[in-house]
Backbone bond lengths (Angstrom), bond angles and torsions (degrees), N, CA, C in turn:
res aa  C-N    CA-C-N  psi(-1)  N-CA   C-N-CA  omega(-1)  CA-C   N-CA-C  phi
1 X - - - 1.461 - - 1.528 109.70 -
2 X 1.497 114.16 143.99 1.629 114.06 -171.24 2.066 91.49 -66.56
3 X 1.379 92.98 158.05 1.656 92.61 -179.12 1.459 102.84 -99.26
4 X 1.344 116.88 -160.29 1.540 132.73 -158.45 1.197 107.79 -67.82
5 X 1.317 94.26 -49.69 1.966 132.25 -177.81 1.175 111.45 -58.56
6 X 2.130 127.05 -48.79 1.116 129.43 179.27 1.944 100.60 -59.66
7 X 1.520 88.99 -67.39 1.605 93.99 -173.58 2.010 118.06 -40.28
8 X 1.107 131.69 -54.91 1.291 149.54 168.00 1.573 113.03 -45.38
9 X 1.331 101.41 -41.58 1.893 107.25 175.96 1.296 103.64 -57.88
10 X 1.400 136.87 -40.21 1.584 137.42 -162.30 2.394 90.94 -104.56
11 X 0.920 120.74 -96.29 1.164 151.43 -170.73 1.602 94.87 -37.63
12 X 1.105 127.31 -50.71 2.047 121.20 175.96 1.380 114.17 -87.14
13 X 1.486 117.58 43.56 1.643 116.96 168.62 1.565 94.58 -62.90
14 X 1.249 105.69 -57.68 1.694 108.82 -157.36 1.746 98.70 170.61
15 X 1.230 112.81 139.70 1.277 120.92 158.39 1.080 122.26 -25.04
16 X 1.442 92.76 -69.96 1.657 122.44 -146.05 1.975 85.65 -72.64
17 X 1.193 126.60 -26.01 1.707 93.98 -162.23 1.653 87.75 -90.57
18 X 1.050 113.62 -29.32 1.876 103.29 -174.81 1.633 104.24 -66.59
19 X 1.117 136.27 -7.11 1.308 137.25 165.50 1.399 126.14 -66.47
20 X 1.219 115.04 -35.84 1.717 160.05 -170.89 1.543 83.28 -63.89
21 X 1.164 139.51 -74.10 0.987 136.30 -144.19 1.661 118.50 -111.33
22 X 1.555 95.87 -34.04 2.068 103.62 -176.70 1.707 101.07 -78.54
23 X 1.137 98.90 -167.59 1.305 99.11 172.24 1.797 148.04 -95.22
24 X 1.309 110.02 152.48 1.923 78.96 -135.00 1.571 92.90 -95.13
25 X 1.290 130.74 39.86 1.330 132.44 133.27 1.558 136.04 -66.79
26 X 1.035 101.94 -60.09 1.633 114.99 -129.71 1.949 77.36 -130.54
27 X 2.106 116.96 -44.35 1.625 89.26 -175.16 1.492 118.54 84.01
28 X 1.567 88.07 25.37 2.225 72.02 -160.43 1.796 88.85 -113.16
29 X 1.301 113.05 125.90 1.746 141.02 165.47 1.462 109.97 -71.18
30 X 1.354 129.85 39.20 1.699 112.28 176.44 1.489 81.84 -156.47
31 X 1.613 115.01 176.95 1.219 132.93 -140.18 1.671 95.23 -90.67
32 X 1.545 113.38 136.05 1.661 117.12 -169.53 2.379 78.87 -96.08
33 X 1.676 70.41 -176.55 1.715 102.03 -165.07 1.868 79.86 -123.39
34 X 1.639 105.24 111.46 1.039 100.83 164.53 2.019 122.99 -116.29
35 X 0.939 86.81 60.13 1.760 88.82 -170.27 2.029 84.48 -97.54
36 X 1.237 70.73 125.65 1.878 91.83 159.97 1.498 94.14 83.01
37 X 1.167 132.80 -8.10 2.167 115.23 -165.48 1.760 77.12 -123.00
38 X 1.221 94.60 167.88 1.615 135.07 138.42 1.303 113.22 -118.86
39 X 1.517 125.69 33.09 1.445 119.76 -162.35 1.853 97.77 -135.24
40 X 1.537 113.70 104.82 1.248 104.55 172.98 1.359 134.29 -49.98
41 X 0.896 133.09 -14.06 1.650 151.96 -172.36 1.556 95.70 -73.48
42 X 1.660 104.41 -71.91 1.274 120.02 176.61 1.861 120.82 -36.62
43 X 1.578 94.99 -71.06 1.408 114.19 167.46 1.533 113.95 -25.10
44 X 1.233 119.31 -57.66 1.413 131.00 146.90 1.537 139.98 -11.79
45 X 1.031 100.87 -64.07 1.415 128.42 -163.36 1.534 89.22 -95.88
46 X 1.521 133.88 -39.02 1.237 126.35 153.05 1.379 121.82 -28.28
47 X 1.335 104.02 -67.98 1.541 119.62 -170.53 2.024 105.33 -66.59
48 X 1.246 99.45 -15.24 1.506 99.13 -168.81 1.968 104.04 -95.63
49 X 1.291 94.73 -16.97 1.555 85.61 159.70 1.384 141.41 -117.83
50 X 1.072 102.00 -4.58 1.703 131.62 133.52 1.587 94.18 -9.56
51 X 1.228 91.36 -97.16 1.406 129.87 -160.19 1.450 115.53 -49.36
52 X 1.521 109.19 -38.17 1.830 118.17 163.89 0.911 96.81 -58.23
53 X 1.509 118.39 -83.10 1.906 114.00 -166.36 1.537 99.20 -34.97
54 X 1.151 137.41 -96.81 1.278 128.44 176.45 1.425 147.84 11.15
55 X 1.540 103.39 -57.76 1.422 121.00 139.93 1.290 134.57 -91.62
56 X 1.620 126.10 29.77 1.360 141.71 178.74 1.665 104.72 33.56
57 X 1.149 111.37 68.72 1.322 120.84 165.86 1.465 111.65 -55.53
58 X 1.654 148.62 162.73 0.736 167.59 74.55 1.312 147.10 -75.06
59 X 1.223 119.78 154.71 1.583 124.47 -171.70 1.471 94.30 -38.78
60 X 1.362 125.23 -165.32 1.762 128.47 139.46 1.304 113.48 71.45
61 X 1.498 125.84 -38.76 1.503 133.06 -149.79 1.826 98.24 -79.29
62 X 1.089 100.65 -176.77 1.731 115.95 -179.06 1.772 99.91 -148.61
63 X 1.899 75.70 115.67 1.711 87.02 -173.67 1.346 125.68 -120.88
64 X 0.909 156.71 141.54 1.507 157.32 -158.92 1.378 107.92 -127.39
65 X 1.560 119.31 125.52 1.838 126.14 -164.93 1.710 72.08 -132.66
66 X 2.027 88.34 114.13 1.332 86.30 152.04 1.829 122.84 -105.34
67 X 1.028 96.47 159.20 1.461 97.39 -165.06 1.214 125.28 86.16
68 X 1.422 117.51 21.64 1.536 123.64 -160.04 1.622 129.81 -39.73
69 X 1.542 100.35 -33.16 1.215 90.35 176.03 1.994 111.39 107.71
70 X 1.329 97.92 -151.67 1.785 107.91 156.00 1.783 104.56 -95.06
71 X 1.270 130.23 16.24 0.882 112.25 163.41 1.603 127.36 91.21
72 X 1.407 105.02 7.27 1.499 119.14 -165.60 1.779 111.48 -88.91
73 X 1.201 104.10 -34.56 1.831 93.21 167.80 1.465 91.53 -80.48
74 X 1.204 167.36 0.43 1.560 165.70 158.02 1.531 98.96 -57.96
75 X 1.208 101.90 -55.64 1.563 87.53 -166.40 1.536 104.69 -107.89
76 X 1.092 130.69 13.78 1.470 150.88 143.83 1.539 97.53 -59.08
77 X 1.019 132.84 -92.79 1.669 138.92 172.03 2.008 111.92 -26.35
78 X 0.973 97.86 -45.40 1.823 102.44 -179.73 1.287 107.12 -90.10
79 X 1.377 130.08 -24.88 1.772 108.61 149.47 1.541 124.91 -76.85
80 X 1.389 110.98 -21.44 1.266 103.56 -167.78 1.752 116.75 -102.73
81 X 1.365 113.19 -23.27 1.417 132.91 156.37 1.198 142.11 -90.68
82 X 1.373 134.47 77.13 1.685 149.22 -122.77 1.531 96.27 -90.34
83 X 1.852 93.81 143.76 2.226 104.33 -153.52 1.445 118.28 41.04
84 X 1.692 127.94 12.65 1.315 113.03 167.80 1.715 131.25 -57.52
85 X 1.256 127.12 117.76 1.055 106.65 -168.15 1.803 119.64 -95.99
86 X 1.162 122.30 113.89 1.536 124.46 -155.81 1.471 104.54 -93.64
87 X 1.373 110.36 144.75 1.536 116.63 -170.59 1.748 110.22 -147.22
88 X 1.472 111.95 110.37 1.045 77.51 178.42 2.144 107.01 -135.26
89 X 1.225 117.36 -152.76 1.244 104.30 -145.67 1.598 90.20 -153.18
90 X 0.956 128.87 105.59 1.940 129.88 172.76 1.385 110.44 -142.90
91 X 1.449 129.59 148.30 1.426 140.49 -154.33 1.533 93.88 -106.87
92 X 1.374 133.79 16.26 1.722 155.14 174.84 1.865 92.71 -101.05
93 X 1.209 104.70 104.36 1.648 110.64 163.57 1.436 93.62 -73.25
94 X 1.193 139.83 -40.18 1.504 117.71 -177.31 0.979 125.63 -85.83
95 X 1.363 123.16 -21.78 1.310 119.87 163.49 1.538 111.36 -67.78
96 X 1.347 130.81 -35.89 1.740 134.65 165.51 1.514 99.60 -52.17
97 X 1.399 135.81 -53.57 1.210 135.92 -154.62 1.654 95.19 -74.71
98 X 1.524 127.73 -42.24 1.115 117.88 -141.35 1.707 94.85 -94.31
99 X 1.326 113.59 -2.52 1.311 127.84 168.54 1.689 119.69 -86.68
100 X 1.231 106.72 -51.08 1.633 89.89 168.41 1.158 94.88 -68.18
101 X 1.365 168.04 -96.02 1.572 167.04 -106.17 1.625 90.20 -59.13
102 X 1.113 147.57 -32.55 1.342 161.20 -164.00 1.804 86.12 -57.37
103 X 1.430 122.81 -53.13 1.537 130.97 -157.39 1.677 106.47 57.41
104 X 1.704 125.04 42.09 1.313 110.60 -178.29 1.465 110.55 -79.54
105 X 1.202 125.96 151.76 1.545 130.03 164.60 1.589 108.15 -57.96
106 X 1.194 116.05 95.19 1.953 121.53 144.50 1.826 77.54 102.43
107 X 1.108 127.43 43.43 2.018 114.23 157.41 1.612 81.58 -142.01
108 X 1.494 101.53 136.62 1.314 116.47 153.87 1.716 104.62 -150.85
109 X 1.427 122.10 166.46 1.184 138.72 178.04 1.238 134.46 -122.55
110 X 1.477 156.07 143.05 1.240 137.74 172.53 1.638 107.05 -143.31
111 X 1.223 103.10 147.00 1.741 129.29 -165.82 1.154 92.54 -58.87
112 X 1.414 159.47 50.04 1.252 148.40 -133.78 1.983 93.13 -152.89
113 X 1.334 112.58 153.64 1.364 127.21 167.05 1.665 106.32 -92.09
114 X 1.303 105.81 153.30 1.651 98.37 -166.75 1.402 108.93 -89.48
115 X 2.083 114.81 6.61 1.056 119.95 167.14 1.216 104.29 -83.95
116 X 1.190 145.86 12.35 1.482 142.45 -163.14 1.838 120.57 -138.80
117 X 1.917 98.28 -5.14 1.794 104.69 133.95 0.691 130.69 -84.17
118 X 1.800 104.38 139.46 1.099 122.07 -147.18 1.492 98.72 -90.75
119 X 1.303 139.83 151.54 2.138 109.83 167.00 0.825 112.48 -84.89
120 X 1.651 99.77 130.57 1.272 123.58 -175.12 1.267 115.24 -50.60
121 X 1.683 123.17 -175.16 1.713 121.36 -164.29 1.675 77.98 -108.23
122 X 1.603 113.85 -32.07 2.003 106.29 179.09 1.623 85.13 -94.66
123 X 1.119 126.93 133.38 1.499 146.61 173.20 1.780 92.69 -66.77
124 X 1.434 115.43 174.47 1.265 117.52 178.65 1.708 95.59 -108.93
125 X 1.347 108.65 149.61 1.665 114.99 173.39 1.102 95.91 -106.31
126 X 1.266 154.96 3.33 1.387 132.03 173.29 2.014 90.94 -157.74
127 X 1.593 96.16 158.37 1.225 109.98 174.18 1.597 103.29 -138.21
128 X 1.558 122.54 139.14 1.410 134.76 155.46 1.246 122.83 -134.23
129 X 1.166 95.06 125.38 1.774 98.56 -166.46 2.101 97.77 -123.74
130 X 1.190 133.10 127.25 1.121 135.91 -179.77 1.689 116.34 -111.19
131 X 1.049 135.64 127.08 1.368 128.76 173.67 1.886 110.56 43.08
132 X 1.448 113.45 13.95 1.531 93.65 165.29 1.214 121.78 -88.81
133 X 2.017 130.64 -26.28 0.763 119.26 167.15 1.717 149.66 -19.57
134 X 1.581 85.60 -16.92 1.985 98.45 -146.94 1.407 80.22 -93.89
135 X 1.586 124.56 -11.56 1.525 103.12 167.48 1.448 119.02 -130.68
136 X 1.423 105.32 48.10 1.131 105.91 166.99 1.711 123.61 -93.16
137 X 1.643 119.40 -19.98 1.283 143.01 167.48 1.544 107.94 -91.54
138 X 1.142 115.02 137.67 1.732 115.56 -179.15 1.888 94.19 -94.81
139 X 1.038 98.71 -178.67 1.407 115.90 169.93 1.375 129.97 -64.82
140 X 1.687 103.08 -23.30 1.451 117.71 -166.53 0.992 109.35 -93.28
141 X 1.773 108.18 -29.23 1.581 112.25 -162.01 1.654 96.03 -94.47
142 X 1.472 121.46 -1.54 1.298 119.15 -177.67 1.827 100.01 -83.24
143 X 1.327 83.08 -51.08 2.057 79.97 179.81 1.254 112.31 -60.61
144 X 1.183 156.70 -40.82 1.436 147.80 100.19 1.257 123.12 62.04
145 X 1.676 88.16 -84.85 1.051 106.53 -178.18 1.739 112.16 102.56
146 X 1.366 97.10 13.78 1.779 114.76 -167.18 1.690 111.54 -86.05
147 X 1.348 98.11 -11.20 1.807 107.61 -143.82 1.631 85.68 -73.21
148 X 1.715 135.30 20.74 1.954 94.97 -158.63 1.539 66.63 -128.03
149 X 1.459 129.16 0.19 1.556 132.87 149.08 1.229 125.25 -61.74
150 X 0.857 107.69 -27.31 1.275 135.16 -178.50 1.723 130.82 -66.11
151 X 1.428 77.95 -57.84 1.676 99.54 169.07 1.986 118.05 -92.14
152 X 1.082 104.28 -19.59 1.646 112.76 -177.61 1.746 92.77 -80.82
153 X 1.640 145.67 -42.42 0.889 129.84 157.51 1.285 126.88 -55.08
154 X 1.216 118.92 -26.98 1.721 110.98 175.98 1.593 107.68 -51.20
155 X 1.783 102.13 -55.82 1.342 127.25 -150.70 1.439 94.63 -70.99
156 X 1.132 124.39 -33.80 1.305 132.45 167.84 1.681 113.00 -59.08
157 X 1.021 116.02 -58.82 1.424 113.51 163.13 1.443 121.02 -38.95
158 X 1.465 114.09 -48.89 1.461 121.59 178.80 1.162 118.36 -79.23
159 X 1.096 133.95 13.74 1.408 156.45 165.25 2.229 102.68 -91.69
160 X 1.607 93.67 -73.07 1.234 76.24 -174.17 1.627 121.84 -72.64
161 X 1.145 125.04 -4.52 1.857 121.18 163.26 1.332 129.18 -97.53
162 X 1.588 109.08 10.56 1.430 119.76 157.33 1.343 117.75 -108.14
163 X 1.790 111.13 168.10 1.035 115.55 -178.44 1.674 126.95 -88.76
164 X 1.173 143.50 -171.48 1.695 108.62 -166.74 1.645 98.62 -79.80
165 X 1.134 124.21 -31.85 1.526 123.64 -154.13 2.007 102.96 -77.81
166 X 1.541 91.36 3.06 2.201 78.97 -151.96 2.062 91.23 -84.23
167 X 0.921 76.02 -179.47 1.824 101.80 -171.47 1.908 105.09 -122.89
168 X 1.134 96.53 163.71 1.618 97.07 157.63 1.359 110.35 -157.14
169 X 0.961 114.28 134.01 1.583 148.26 -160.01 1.784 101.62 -97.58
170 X 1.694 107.64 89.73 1.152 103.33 -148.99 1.954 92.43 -117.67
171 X 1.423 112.21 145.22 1.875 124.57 160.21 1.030 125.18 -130.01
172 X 1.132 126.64 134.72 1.038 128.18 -171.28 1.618 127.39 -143.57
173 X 0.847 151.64 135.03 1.822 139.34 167.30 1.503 74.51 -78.86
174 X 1.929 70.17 153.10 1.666 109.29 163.17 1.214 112.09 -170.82
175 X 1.387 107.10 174.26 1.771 101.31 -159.25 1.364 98.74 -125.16
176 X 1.577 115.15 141.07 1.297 114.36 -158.44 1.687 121.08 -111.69
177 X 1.200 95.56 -5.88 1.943 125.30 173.05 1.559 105.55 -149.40
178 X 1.730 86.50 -164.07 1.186 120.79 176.24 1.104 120.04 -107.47
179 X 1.368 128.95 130.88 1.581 141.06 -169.21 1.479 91.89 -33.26
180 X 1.255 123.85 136.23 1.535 121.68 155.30 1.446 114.88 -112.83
181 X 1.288 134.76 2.23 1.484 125.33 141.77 1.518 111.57 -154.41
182 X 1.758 98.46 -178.17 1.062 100.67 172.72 1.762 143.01 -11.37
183 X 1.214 93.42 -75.64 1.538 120.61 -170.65 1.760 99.46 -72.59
184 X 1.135 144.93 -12.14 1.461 163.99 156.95 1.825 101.86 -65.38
185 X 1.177 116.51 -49.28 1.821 109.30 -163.19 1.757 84.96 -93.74
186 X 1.046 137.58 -59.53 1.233 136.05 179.11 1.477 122.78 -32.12
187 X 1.130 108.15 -54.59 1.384 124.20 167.48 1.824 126.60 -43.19
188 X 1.655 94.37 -56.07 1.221 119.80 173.64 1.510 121.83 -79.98
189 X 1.211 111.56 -9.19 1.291 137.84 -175.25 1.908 100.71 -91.43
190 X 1.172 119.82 -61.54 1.513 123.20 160.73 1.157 118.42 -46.42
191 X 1.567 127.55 -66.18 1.259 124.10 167.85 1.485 122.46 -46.62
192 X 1.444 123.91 -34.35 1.354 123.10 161.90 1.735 136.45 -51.39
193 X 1.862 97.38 -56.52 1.161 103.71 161.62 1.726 126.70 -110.56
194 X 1.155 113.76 29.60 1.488 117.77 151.35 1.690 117.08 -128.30
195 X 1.095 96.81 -31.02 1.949 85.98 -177.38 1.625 111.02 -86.01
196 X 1.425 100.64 -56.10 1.403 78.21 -166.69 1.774 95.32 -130.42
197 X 1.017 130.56 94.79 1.929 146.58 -159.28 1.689 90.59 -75.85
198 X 1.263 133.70 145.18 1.302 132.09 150.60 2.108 97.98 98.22
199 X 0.648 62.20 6.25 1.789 84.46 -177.70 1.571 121.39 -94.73
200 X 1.365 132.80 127.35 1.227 132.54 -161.84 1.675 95.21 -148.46
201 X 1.187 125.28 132.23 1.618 136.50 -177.31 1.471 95.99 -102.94
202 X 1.656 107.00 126.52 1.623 110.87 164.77 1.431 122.87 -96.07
203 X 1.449 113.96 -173.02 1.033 106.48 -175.97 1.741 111.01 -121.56
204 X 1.444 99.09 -178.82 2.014 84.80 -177.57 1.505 101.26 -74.00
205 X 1.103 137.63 -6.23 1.546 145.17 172.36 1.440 110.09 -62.13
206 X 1.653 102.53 -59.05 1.486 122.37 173.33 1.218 132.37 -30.11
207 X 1.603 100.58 -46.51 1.692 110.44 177.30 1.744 104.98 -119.96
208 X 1.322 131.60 -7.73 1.322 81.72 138.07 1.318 138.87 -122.20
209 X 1.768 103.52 51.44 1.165 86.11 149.38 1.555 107.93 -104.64
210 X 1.206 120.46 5.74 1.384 112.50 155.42 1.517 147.65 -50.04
211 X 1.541 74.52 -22.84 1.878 83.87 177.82 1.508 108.81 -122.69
212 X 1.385 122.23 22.67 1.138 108.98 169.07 1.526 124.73 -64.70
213 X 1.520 90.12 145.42 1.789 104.74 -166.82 1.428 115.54 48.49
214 X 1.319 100.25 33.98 1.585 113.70 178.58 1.335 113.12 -118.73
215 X 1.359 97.90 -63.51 1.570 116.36 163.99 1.287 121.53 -160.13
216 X 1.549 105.40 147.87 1.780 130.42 178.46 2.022 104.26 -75.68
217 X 1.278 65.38 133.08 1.907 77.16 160.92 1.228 113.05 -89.16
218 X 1.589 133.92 116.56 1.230 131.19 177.93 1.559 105.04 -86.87
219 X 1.055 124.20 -32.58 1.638 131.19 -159.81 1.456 105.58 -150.63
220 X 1.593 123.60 137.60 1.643 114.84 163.74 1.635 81.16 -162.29
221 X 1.715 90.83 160.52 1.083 123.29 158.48 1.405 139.11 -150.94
222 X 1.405 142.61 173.63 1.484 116.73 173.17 1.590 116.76 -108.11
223 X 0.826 136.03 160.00 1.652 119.92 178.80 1.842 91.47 -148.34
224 X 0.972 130.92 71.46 1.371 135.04 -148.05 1.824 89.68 -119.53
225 X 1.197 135.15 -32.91 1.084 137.22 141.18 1.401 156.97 -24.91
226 X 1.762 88.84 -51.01 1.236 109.78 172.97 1.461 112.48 -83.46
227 X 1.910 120.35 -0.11 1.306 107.34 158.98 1.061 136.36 -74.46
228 X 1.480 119.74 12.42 1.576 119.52 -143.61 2.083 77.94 -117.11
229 X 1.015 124.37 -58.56 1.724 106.86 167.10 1.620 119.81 -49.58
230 X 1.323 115.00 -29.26 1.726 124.32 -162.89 1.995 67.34 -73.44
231 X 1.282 133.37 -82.96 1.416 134.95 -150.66 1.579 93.80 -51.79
232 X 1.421 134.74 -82.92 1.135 97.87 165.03 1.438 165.00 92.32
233 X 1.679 94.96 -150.03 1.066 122.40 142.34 1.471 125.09 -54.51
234 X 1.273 118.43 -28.98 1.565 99.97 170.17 1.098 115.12 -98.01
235 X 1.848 125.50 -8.16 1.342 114.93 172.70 1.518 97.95 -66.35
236 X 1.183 121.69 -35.26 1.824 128.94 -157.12 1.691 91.20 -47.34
237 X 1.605 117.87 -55.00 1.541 130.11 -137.91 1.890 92.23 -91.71
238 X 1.468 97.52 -36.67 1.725 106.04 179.56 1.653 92.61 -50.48
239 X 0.703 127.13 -67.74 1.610 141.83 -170.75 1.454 119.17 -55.77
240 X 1.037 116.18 -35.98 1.346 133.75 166.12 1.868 117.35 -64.20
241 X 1.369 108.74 -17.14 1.495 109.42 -170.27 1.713 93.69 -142.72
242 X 1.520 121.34 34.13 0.992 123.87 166.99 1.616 123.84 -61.01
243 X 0.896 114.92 -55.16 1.522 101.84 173.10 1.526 131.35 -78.00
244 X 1.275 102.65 -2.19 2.070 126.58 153.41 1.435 96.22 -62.12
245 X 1.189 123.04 -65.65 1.781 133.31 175.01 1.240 112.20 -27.92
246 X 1.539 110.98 -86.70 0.947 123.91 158.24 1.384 135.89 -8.97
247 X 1.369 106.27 -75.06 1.586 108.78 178.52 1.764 112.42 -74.44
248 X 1.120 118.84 -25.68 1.229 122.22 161.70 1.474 126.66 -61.87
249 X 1.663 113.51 -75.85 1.156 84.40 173.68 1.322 112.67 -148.92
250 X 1.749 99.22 66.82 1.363 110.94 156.39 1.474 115.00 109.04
251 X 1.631 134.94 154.08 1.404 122.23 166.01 1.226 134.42 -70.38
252 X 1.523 97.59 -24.11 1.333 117.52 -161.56 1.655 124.71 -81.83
253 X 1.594 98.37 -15.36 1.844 128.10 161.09 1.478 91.77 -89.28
254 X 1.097 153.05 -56.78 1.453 132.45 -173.63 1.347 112.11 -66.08
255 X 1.545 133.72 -41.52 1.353 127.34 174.52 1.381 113.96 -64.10
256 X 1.542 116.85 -8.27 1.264 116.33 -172.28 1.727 110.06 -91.31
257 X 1.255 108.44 -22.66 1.407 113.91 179.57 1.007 127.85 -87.97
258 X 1.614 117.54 -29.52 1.161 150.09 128.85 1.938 103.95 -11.93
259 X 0.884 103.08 -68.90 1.371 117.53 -158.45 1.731 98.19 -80.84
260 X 1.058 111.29 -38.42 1.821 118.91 175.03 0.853 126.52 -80.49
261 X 1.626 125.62 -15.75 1.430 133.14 159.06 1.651 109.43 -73.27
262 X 1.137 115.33 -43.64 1.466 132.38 175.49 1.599 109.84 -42.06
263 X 0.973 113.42 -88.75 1.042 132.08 139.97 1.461 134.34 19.07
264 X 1.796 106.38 -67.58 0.975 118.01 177.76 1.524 112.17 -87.39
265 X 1.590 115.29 -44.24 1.171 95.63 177.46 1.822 117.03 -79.85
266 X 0.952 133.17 19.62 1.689 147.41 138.12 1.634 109.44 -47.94
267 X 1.020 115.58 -37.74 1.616 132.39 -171.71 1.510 116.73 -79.77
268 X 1.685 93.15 -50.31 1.677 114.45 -177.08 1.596 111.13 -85.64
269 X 1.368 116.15 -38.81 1.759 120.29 170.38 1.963 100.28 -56.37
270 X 1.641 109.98 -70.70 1.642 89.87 -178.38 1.087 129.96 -67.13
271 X 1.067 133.56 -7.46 1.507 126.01 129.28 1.654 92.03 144.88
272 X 1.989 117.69 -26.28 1.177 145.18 170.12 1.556 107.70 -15.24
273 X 1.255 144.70 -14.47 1.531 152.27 -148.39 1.649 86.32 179.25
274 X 1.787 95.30 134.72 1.520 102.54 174.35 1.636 100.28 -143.57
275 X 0.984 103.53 -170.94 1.993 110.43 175.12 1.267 98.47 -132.99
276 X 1.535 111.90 119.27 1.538 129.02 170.79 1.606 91.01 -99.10
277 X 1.771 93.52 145.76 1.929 102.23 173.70 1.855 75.35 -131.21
278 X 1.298 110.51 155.40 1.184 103.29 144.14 1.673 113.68 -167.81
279 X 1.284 138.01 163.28 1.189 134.09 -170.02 1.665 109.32 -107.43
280 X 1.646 111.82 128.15 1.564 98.63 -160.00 1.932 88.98 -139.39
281 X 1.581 96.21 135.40 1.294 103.84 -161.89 1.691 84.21 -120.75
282 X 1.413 112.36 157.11 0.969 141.95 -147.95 1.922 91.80 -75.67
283 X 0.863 117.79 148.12 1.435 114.30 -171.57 1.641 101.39 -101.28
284 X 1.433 102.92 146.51 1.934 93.78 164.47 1.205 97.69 -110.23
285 X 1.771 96.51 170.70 1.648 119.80 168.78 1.806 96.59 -56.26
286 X 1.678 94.23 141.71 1.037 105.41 174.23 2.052 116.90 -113.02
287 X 1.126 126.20 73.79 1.315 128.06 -167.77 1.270 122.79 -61.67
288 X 1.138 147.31 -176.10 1.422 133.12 -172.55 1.685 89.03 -163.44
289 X 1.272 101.34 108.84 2.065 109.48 160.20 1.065 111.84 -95.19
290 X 1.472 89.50 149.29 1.442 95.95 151.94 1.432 146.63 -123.42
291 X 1.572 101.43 149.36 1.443 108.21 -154.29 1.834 123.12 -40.92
């Protein structure tokens, strides 16, 4: 799993510059749902109800988002799901900090690994986890060949801190081949060792065989496309507050984003990197009689 240090090197620049550029609602860093908007906010809020239905959200319930993020499907879920109580869990002390500072009714967060909740004494009824997967396997344990260990303990975890009926409403990148040229390994090669280090991309193989006899996929899809406007749009806004960047904190973080947006959507146009969502319900024993 990427460590505190990997996660914090990309994600604890500062609030304030990831604001600059995401969207100035909600704050949310992973791939929007753009059917019907040209409006990032919207795009958003797409992807954020996706993802409820998915994990059968309800009013009342107690939910846990791992990987939370800044916290924007958190408080997406606590306006839109009445007494829901939102919880979520990211290895970003500032992104945890900049979430309690929020003071929302029933969302809070903690700097914590989601191997390191404890289960609760109220079990969770729903789980959403967005783009954390991609660092739950390191690089090493992918060459390995370790990474589908990797993921069957998570799922295992999410088994024992839910209740039997809950779902989780799961996204993820994943990679769907092998580099087929140049400008493909390079790309992925930057994003590896400058954006996000300790980091390993699975595949749809990856997780399910992660959840076998764990859990059924009721619903999936890919929207691996629609990252290439979500990127974008934030190169558009990166660019737009370039010399704020700049004088703040430095050229050499703006040429870098510059270069990581690039990059990524290079990854997401050949199709090489996609976005799996999918909805995964708790699996039963499967017995076999006989006739």
């Amino acid at each position: 799993m990427a460590t505190q240090d990997d996660i914090e090197s990309h994600y604890d620049v500062d609030n304030d510059f990831f604001a600059l550029f995401l969207d100035e609602k909600y704050r949310t860093y992973t791939c929007a749902v753009w059917d019907g908007t040209e409006d990032l906010v919207q795009a958003q809020v797409n992807k954020f109800k996706r993802l409820c239905q998915y994990a059968h959200i309800q009013k009342g319930q107690n939910i846990i988002d791992v990987g939370c993020g800044w916290g924007g499907l958190l408080s997406y879920i606590a306006d839109e799901y009445l007494d829901t109580n939102a919880y979520g869990v990211t290895l970003s002390s500032n992104q945890a900090a900049y979430i309690n500072s929020l003071v929302k009714q029933n969302v809070s967060a903690s700097p914590i690994s989601w191997e390191d909740v404890a289960v609760p004494e109220k079990k969770y009824d729903a789980i959403v986890s967005v783009c954390a997967l991609e660092h739950f396997a390191t690089f090493e344990e992918s060459e390995a060949g370790l990474q589908r260990d990797v993921y069957k303990k998570f799922f295992d975890w999410c088994l024992s801190v839910t209740t039997d009926d809950a779902y989780i409403g799961l996204q993820s990148i994943i990679i769907t081949r092998h580099a087929e040229n140049l400008k493909e390994l390079r790309g992925a090669k930057y994003l590896k060792d400058k954006v996000f280090p300790g980091s390993a991309l699975s595949s749809i193989s990856d997780i399910q065989a992660g959840i076998i006899d764990k859990y059924q996929i009721v619903e999936a899809t890919t929207i691996g496309l629609d990252y290439v406007p979500t990127l974008i749009e934030w190169d558009r806004r990166l660019q737009m507050h370039r010399d704020t960047i700049i004088a703040k904190y430095g050229a050499e973080l703006y040429d870098h984003y510059r270069i990581y947006f690039a990059s990524a959507i290079d990854c997401f146009e050949s199709g090489y990197w996609d976005v799996y969502q999918a909805s995964l319900k708790r699996a039963k024993p499967i017995r076999a009689f006989k006739p």
